[in-house]
N, C-alpha and C positions, 0 to 999 in steps of 0.2 A: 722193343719199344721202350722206351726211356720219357722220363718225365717233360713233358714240353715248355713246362713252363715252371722255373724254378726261381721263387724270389727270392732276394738275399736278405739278413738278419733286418740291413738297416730299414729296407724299403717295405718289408712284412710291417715295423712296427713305428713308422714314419706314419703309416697307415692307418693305424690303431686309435680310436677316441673313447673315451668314459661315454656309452651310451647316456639316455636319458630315462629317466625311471617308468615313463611311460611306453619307452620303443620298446617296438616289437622285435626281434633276435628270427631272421631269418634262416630258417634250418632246414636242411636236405638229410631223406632218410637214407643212407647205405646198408640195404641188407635187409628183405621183405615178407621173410618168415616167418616162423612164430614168433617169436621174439620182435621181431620188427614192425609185424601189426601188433604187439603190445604199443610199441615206442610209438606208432602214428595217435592209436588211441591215449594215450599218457600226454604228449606232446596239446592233442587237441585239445586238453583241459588247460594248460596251463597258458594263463594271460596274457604271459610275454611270449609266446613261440610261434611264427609264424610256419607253419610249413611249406615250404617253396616247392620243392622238388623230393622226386624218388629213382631210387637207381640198384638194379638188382641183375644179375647174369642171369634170371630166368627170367624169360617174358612174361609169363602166362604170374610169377609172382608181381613183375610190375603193372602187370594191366589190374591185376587184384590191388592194389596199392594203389593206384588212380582212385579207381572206384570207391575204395573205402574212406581214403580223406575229402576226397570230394563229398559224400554221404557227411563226413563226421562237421567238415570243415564248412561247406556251401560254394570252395573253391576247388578247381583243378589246378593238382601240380604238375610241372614241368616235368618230363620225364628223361630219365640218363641210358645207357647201356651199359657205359663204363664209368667207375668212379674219377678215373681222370680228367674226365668232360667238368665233373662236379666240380674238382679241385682249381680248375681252370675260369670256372663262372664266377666272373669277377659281383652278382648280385646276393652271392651264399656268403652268408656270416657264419655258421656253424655247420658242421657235420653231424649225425649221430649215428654210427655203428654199430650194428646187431648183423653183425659177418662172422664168421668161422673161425676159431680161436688164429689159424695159423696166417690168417689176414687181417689182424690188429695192428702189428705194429708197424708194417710194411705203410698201408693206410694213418695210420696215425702221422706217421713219421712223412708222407707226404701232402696231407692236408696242412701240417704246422708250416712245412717250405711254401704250401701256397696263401698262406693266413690266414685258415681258417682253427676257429674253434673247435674243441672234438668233445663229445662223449663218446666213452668207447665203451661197448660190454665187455663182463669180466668174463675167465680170467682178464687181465691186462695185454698177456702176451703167452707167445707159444713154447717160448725157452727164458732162461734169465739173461741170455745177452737181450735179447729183446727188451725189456723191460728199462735196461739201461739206456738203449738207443732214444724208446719214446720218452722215457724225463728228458733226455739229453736235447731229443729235438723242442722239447714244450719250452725249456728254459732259454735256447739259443734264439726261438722267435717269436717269444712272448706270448706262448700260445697258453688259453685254459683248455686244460685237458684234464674230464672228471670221467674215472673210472665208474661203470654200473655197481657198485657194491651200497644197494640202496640201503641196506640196513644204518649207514652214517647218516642218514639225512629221516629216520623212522624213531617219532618221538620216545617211545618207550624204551627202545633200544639206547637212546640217547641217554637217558633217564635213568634206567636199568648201571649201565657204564660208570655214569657220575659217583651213582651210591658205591661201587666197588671200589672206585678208586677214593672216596672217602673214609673207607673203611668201615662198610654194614657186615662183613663177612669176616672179619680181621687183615692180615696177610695173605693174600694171594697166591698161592704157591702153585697151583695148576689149573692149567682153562684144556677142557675137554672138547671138541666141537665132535657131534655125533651127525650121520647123514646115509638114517637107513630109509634110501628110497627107493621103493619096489619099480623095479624093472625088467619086463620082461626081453627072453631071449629076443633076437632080434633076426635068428635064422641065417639061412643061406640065400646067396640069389648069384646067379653067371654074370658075367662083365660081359658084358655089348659091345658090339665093333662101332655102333657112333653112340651119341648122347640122344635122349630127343629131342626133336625138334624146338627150337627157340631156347635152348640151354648151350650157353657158352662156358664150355666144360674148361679149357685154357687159362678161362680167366675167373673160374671156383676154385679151379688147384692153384694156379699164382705160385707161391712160394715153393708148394709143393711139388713131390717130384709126379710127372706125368705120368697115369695109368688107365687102361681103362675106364668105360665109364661101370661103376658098379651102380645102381640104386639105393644101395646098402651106403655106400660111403657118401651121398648125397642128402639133401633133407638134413633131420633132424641126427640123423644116427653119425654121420658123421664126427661125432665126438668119440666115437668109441673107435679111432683107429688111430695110431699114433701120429703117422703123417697131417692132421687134421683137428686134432682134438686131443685131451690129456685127460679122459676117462670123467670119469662123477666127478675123483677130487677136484678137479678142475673146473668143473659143471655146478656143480652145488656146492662142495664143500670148500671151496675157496670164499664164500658168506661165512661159512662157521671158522674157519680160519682165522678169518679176518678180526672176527668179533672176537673172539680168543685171543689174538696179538693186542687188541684194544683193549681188555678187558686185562692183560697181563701190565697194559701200561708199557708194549714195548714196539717201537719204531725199525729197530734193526732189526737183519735176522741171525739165530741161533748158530753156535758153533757146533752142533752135531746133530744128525738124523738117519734113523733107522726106521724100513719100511716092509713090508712085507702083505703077502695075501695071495691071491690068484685069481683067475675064473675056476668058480667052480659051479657042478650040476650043468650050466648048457654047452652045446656044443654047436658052436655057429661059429659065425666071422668076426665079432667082435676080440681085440688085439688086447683092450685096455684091462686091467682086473674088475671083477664085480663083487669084489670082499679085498679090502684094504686099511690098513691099521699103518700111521706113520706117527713114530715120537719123537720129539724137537729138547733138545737142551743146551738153556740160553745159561745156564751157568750156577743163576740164581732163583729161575721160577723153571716147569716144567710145563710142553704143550703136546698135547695130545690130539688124535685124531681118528677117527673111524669112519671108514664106509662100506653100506653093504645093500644089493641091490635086490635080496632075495628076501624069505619070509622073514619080518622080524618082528619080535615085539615091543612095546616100548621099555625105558630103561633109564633109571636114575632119574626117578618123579619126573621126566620129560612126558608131556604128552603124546600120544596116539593121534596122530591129528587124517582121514582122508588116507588111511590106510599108508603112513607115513612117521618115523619120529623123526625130525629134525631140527637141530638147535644147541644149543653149549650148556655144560655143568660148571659153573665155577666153586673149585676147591680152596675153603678159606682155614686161617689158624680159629675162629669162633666160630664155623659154620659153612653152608652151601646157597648158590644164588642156581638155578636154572631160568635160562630164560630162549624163547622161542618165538615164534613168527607174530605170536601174538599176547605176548606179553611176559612177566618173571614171578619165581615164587622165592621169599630167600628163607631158609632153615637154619635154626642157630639149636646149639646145645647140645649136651650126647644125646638127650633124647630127640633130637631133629625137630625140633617143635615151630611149625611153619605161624611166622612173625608177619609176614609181608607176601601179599596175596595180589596183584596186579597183572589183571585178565581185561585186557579189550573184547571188545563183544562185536563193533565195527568189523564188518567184511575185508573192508579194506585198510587195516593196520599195518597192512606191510607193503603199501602203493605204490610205486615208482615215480610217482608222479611230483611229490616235494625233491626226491635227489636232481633230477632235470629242471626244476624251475631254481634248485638251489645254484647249478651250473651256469644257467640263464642269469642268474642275480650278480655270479663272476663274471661273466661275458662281458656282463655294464660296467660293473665296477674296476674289472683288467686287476682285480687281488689275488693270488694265488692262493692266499690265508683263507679265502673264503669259500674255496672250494669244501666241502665234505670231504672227497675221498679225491685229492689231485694223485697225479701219474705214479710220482715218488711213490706214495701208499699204495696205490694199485701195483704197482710193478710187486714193491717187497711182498705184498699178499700174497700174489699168483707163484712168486720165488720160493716159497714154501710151498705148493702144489709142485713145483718142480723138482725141488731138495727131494722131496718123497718117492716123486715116478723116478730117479737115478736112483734112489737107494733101491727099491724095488727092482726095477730092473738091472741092475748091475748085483743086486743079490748081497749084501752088505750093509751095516754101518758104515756110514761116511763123517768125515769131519770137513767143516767148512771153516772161509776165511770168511767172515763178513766185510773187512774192510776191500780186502781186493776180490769177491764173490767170485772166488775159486776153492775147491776142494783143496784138501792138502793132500799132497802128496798120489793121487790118484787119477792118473792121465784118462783112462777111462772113461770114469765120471766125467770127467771136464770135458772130453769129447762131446757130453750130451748138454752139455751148455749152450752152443747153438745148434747149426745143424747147415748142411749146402743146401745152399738156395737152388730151387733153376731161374736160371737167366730166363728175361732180365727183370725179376720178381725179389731182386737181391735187397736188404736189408744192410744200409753200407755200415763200415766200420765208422765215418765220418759223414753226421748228418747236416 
């Protein structure tokens, strides 16, 4: 099956008007999970989004998804099967995407052919070719495409950012993102000769190649197998990545990376590592990174947050800046003497709800500048969660090109740049 309906650059954006600062931005949700009842709930708060419709391969999440915007909203949305129904409904002005890492880009790349607007959740994309397709398709038709990396649109974080690059800490020479969060084994389970009922298994794998149905590789857990997901870093630690490349003040990515860890302690089905350490060097500043899914403590004045630490160290020439989901403390001096003490207290400090209405504010405006976190930035974040799983799995330091985002010299690696698609779920070379 092939896209039915494919517009071209001129008539996508022949189509396009500067909304009006009071219209509403109608949005259809793809993807009705956990994540995706975040996005209905986030979405309902926000003045400009109207929610139109919902579209999920499993029924039993769409009929959950009727019912809870209707509860949130006082309206019933439309309901899809297939996201190509969405892309085709000429009444949808946006998309938002809380799907399966290895159906972002695929998705992304064909809502921009049919004109719609995307939020996409992060990662951005399942490999780094991908990453380059979805900017490539956002700019060829006019599309805003704002990646889920909420923390660009989270005051304090904003805030936190400014002071570094002003210099509260001096020089900047290394951003740490840390992301110890407790996860349990996730066990064994047999592959099924069908899926059940009301789950269209064909069109959750999409890109992927077709197997069994497992339970294990469906749901949540899906992140933990490589056909489908790129482990925690990918999962969490593509935020503290993120903040880290921002907090270094740097937009491209590094000429080398070293990665390393394993699973260790369970012994299940999970593919991805659950202790992983990857370090980035851009030349002039160094980036760091750690994940680990077992007991941990806290670590380098980050708090212990809910049986969790997660969040960035930044190392300066006068001092240290920690900051995390809810707020930063900066230390200056040999003797660490804590200067600046910035702790929100609010529940909700780290909302998703300002990055989506930020997107929303793009939508009207058709500025690319206004986005938070546009494609370009999503892509290169999630390109560092990839740099790390080939260094990792290929067993190596690697060095990279950034300008042509190839390894040197290393056919291997670069094998793991994209991946074969199965038909007809292909990601084309020319979007």
């Amino acid at each position: 099956m092939t896209r039915r309906t494919l517009l071209t650059a001129a008539s996508v954006l022949s189509t396009t008007q500067v909304r009006g600062a009071n219209e509403r931005v109608n949005v259809t949700l793809v993807g009705l999970g956990g994540r995706g009842q975040d996005h209905a709930k986030f979405y309902s708060e926000v003045a400009t989004a109207n929610i139109t419709g919902v579209c999920d391969v499993n029924q039993a999440a769409r009929e959950r998804g009727v019912a809870m915007i209707e509860k949130l909203t006082g309206r019933k949305p439309k309901e899809y099967t297939d996201m190509r129904q969405v892309f085709d409904d000429k009444s949808v002005d946006a998309v938002s995407l809380a799907i399966p890492n290895h159906w972002h880009a695929l998705a992304t790349i064909w809502a921009c052919q049919a004109g719609k607007d995307v939020y996409c959740e992060k990662p951005a994309s399942h490999n780094i070719f991908e990453g380059r397709q979805m900017t490539a398709a956002a700019r060829k038709y006019g599309r805003m495409v704002q990646v889920g990396s909420q923390s660009r649109s989270i005051a304090h974080k904003i805030e936190g950012i400014k002071l570094l690059h002003e210099g509260v800490i001096g020089k900047v020479y290394l951003a740490k993102g840390l992301c110890y969060k407790r996860r349990k084994s996730i066990g064994r389970k047999p592959d099924l000769s069908t899926p059940p009922p009301g789950v269209d298994w064909d069109k959750f794998l999409g890109p992927a190649p077709m197997r069994p149905f497992n339970e294990l590789r469906f749901a949540y857990n899906w992140h933990w197998f490589w056909d489908t997901g790129n482990g925690d870093i990918g999962n969490q630690g593509v935020h503290e990545m993120d903040i880290a490349r921002w907090g270094l003040g740097k937009t491209d990515l590094p000429k080398s990376v070293y990665s390393f860890g394993g699973k260790f302690v369970y012994d299940d089905a999970q593919e991805t590592p659950n202790t992983q350490t990857a370090i980035f060097d851009y030349g002039d500043v160094q980036m760091e990174f750690e994940v680990r899914g077992l007991l941990t403590p806290e670590e380098g004045k980050l708090p212990f947050r809910n049986g969790h630490t997660i969040g960035n160290i930044f190392f300066g020439s006068e001092g240290v800046m920690v900051m995390d989901l809810m707020g930063y403390q900066v230390y200056k001096g040999e003797e660490h003497q804590k200067v600046m003490d910035v702790n929100y207290k609010e529940k909700r400090a780290w909302d998703t709800a300002p990055h989506m209405a930020n997107f929303l504010e793009a939508v009207k405006s058709r500025k690319v500048s206004d986005l938070h976190a546009d494609i370009e930035s999503g892509a290169n974040a999630a390109a560092l969660c990839h740099m790390a799983n080939i260094s990792y799995r290929t067993g190596r330091k690697l060095t990279f090109d950034p300008q042509a985002l190839r390894f040197t010299n290393d056919n291997e690696a670069n094998k793991h740049l994209t991946r074969d698609y199965r038909k007809p779920y292909v990601v084309p070379e020319k979007v």
